[in-house]
TIVO-2410 file (N, C-alpha, C; in nm, 3 decimals):
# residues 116
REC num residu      c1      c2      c3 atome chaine
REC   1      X   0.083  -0.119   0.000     N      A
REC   1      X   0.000   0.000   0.000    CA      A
REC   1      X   0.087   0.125   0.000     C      A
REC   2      X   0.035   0.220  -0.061     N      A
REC   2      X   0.095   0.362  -0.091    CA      A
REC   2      X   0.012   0.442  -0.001     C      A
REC   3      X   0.072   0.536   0.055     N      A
REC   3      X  -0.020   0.663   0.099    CA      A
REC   3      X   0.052   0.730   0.021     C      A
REC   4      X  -0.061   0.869  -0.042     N      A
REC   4      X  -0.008   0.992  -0.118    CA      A
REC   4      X  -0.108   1.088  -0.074     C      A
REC   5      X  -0.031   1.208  -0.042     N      A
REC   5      X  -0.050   1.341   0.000    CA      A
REC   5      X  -0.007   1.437  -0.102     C      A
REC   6      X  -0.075   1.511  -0.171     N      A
REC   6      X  -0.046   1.608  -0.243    CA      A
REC   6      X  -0.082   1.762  -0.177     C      A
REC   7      X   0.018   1.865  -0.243     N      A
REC   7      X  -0.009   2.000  -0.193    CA      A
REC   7      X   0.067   2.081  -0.263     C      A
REC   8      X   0.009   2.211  -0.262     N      A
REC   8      X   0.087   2.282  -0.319    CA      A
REC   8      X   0.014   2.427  -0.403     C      A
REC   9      X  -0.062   2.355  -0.431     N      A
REC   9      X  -0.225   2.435  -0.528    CA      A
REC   9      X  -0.264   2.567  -0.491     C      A
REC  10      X  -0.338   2.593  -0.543     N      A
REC  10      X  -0.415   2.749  -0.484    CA      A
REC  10      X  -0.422   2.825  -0.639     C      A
REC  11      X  -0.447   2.926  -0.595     N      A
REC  11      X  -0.487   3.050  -0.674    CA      A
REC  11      X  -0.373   3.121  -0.726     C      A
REC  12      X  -0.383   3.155  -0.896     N      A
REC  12      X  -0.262   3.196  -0.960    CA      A
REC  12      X  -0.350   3.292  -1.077     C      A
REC  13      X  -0.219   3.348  -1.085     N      A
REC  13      X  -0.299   3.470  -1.167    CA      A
REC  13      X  -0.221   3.429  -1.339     C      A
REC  14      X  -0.295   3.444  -1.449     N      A
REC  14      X  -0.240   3.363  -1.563    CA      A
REC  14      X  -0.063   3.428  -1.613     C      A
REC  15      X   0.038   3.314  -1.593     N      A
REC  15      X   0.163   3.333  -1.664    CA      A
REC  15      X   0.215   3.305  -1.528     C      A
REC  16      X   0.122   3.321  -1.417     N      A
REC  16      X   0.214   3.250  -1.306    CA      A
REC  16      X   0.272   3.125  -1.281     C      A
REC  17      X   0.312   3.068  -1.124     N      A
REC  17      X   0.410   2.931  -1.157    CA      A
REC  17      X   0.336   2.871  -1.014     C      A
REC  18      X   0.315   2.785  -1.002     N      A
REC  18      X   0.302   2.713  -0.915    CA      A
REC  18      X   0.417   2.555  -0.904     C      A
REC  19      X   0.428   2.490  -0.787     N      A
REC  19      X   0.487   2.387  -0.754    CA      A
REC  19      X   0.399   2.289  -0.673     C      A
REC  20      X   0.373   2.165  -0.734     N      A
REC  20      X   0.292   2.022  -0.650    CA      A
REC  20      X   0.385   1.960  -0.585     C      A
REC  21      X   0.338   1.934  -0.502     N      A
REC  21      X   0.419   1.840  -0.407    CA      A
REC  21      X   0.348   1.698  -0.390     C      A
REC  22      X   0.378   1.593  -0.375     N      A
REC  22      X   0.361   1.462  -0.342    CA      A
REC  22      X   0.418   1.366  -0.279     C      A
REC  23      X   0.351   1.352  -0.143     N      A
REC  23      X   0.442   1.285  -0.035    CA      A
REC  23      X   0.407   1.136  -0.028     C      A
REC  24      X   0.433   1.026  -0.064     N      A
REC  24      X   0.434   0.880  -0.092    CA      A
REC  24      X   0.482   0.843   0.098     C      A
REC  25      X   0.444   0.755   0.115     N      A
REC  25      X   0.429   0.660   0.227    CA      A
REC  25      X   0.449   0.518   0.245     C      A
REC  26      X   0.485   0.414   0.314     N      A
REC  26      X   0.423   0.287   0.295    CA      A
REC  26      X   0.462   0.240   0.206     C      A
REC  27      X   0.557   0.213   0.156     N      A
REC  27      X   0.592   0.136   0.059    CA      A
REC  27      X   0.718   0.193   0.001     C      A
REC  28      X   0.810   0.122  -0.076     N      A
REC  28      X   0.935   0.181  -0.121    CA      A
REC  28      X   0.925   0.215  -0.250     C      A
REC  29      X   0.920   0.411  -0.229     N      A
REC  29      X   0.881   0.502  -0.349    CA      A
REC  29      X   0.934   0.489  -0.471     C      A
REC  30      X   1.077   0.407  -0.458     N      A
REC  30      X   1.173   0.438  -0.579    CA      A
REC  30      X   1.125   0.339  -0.726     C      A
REC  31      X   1.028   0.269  -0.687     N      A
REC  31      X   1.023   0.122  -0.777    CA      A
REC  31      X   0.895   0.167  -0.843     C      A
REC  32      X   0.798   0.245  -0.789     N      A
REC  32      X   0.703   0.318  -0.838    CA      A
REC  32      X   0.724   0.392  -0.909     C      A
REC  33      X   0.631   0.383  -1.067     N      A
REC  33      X   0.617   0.481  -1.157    CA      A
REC  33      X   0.537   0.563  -1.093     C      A
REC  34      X   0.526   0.704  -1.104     N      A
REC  34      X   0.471   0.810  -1.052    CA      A
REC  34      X   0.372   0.909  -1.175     C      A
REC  35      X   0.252   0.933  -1.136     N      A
REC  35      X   0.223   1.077  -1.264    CA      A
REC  35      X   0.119   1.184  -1.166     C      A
REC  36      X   0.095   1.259  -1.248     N      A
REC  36      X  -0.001   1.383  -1.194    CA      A
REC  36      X  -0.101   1.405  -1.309     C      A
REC  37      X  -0.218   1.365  -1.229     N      A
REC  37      X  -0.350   1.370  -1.330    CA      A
REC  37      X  -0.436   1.493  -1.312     C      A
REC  38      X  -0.541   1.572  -1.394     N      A
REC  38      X  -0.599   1.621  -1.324    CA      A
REC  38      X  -0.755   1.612  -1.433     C      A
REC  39      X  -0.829   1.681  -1.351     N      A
REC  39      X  -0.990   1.685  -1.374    CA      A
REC  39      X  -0.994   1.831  -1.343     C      A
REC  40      X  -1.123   1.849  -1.468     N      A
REC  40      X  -1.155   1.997  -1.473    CA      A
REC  40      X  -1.314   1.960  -1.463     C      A
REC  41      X  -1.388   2.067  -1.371     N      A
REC  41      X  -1.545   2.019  -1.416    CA      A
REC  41      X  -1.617   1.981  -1.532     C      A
REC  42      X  -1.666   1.863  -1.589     N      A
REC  42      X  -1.732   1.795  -1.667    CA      A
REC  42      X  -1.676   1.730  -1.720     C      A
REC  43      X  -1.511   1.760  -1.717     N      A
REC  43      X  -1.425   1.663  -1.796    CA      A
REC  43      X  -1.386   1.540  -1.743     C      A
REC  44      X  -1.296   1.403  -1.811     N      A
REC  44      X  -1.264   1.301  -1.797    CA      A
REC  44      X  -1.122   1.344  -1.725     C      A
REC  45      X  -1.081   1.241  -1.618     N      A
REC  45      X  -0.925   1.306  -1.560    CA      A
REC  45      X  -0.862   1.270  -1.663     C      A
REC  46      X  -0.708   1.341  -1.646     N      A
REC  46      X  -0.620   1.318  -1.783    CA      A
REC  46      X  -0.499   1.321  -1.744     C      A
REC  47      X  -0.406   1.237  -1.806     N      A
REC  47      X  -0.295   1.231  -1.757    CA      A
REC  47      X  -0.189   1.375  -1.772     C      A
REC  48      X  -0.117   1.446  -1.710     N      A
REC  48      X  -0.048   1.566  -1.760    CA      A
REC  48      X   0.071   1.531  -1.739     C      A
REC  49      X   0.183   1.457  -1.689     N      A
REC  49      X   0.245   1.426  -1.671    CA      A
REC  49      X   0.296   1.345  -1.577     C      A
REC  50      X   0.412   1.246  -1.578     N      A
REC  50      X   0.472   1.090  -1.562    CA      A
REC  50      X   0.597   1.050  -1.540     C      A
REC  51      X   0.682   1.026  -1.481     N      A
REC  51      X   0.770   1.002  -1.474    CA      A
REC  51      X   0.791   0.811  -1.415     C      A
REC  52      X   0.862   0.735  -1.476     N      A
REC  52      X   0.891   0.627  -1.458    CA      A
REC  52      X   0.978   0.608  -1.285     C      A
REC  53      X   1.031   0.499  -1.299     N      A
REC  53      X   1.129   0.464  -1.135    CA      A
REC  53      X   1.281   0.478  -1.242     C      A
REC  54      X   1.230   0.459  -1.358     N      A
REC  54      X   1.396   0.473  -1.369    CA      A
REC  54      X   1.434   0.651  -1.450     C      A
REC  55      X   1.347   0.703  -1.395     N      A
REC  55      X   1.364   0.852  -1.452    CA      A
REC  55      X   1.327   0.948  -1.558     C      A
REC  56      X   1.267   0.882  -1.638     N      A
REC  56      X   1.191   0.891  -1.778    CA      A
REC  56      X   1.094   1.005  -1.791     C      A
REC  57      X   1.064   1.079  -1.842     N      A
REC  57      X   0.958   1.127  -1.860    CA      A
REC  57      X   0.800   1.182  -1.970     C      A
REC  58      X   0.716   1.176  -1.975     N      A
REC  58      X   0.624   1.225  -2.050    CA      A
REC  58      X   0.521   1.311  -2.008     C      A
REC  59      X   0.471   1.377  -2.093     N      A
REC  59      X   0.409   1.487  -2.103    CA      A
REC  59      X   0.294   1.512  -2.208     C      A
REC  60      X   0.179   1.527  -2.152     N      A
REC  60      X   0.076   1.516  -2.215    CA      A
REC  60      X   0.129   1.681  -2.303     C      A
REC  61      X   0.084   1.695  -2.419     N      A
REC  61      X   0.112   1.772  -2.547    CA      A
REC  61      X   0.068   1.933  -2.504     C      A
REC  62      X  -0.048   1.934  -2.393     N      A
REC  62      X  -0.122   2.073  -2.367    CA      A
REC  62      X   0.004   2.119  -2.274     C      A
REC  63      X   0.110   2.037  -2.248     N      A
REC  63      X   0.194   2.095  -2.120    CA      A
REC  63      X   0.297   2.130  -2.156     C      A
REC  64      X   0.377   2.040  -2.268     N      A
REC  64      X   0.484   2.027  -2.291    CA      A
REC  64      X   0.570   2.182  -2.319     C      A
REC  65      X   0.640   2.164  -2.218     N      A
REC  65      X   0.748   2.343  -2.247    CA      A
REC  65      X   0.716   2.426  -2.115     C      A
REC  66      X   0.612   2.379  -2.099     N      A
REC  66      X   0.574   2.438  -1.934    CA      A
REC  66      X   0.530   2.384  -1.831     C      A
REC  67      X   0.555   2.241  -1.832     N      A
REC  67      X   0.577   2.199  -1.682    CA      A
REC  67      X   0.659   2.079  -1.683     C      A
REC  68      X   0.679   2.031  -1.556     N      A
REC  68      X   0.789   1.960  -1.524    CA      A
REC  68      X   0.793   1.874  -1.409     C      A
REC  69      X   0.786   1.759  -1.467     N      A
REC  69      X   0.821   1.652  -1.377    CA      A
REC  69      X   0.894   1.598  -1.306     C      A
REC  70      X   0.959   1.587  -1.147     N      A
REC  70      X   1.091   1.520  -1.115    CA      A
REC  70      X   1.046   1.446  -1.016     C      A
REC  71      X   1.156   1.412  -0.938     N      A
REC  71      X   1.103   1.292  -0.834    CA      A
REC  71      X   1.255   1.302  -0.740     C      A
REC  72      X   1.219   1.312  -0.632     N      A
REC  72      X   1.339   1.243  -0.513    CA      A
REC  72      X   1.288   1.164  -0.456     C      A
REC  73      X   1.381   1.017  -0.469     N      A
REC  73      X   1.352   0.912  -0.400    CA      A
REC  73      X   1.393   0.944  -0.257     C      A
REC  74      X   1.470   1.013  -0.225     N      A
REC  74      X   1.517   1.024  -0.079    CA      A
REC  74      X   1.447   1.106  -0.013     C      A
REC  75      X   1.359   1.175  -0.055     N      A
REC  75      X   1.235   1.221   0.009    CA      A
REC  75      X   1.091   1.172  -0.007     C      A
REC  76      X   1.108   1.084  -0.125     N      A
REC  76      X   0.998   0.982  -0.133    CA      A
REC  76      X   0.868   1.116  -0.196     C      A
REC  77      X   0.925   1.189  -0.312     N      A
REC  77      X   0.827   1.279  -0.293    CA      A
REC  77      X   0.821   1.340  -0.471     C      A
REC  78      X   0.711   1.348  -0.537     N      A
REC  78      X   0.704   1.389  -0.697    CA      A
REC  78      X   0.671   1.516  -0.682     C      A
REC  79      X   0.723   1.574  -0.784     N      A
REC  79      X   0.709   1.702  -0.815    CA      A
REC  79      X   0.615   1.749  -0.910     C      A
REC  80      X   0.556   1.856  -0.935     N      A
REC  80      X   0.510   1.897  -1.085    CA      A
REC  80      X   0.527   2.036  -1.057     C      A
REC  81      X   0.633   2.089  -1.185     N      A
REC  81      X   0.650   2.213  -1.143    CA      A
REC  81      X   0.579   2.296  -1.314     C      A
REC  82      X   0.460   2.376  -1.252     N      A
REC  82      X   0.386   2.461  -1.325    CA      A
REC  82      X   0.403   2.623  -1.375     C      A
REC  83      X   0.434   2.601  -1.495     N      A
REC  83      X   0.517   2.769  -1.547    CA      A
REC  83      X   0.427   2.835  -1.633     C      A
REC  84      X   0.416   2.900  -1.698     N      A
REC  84      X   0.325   3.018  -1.777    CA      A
REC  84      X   0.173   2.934  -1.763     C      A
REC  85      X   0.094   2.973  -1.633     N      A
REC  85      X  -0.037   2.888  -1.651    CA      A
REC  85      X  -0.121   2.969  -1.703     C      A
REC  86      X  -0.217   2.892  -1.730     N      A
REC  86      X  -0.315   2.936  -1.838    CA      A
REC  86      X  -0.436   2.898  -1.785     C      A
REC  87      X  -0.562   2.971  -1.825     N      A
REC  87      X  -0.673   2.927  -1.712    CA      A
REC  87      X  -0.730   2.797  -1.730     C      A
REC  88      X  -0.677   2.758  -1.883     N      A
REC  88      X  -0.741   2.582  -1.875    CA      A
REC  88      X  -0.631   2.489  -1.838     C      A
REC  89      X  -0.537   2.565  -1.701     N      A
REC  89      X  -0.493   2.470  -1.640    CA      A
REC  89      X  -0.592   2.429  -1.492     C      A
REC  90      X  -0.649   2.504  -1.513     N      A
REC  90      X  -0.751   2.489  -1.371    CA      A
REC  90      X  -0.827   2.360  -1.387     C      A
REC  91      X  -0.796   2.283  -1.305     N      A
REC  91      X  -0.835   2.183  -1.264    CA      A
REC  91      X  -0.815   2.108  -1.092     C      A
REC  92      X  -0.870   1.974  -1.050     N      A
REC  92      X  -0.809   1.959  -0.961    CA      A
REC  92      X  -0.657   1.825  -0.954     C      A
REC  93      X  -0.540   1.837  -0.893     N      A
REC  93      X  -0.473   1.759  -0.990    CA      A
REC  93      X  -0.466   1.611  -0.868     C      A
REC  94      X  -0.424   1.551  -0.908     N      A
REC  94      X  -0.406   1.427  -0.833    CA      A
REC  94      X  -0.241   1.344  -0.873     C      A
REC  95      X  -0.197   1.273  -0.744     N      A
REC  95      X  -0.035   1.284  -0.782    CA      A
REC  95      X  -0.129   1.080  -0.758     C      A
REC  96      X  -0.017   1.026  -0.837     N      A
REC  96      X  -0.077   0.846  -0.846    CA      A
REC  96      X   0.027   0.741  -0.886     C      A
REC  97      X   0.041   0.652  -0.841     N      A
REC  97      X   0.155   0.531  -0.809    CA      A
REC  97      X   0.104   0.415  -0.893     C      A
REC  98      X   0.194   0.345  -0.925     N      A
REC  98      X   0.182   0.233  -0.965    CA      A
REC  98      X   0.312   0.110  -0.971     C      A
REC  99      X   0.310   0.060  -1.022     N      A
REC  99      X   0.392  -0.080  -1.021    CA      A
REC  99      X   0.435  -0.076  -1.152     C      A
REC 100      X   0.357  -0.099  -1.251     N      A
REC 100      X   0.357  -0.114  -1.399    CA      A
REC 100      X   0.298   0.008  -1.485     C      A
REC 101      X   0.235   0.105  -1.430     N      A
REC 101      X   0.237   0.222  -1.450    CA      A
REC 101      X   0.141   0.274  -1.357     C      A
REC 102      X   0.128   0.439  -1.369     N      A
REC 102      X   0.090   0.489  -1.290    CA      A
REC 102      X  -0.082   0.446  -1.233     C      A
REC 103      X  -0.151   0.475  -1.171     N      A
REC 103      X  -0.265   0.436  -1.170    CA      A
REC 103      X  -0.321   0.342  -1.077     C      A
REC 104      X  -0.237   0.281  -0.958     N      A
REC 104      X  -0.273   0.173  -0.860    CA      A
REC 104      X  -0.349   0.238  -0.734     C      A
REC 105      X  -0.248   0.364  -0.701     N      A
REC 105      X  -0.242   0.425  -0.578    CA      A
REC 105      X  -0.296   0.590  -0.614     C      A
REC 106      X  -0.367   0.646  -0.593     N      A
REC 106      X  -0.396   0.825  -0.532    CA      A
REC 106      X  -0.437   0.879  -0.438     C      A
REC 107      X  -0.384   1.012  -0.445     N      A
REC 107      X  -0.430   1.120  -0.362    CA      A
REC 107      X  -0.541   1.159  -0.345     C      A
REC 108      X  -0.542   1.277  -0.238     N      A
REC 108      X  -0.672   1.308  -0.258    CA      A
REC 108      X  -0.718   1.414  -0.358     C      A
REC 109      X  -0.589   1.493  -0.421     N      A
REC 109      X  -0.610   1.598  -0.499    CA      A
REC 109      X  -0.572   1.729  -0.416     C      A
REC 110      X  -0.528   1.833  -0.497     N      A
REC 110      X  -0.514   1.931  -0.467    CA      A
REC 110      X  -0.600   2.067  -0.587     C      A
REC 111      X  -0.640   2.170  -0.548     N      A
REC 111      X  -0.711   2.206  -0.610    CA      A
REC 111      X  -0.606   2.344  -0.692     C      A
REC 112      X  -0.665   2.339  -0.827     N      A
REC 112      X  -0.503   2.480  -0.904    CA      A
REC 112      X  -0.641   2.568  -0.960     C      A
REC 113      X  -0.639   2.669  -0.953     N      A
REC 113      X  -0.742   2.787  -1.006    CA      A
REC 113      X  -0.645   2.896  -1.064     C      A
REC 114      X  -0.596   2.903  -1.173     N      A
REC 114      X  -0.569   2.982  -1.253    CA      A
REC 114      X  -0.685   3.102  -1.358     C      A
REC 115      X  -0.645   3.259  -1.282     N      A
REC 115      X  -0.742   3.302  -1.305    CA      A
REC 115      X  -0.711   3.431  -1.222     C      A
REC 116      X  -0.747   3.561  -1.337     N      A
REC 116      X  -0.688   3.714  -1.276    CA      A
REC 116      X  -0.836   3.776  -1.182     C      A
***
């Protein structure tokens, strides 16, 4: 079992930057593929970005150039770092574990409102 805690979210005004945090628990973080999903009202969640256990990364196409994925295993903790946002980044995001890919284990979400 995984516990995950995400934080970081809040209110941004558009071209601002925000940083997610994701604190993993219970289990040894490093072997886990990691991603950050999010949901916008009415929509389907979506993957925005992923990073593997062995360091890899992808990026859903709406992100690519402005945000960023990393991971410290020695803090057991994923990152998503958010740069020129835009208001259809507003959503709520969710940080999520897996074995074989992401998707076994989530958070509860953190909420991003981009918007002047």
């Amino acid at each position: 079992q995984v516990q995950l805690v995400e934080s970081g979210g809040g209110l941004v005004q558009p071209g601002g930057s925000l940083r997610l945090s994701c604190a993993a628990s219970g289990s040894i973080f490093s072997i886990y593929h990691m991603g950050w999903y999010r949901q916008a009202p009415g929509n389907q969640r979506e993957l925005v970005a992923l990073i593997t256990a062995f360091g890899s990364t992808n990026y859903a196409d709406s992100v690519k150039g402005r945000f960023t994925i990393s991971r410290d295993n020695a803090k057991e903790t994923v990152y998503l770092q958010m740069n020129s946002l835009k208001p259809e980044d507003t959503a709520v995001y969710y940080c999520s574990a897996g074995i074989r890919r992401p998707g076994d284990y989530w958070g509860q979400g953190t909420q991003v409102t981009v918007s002047s």
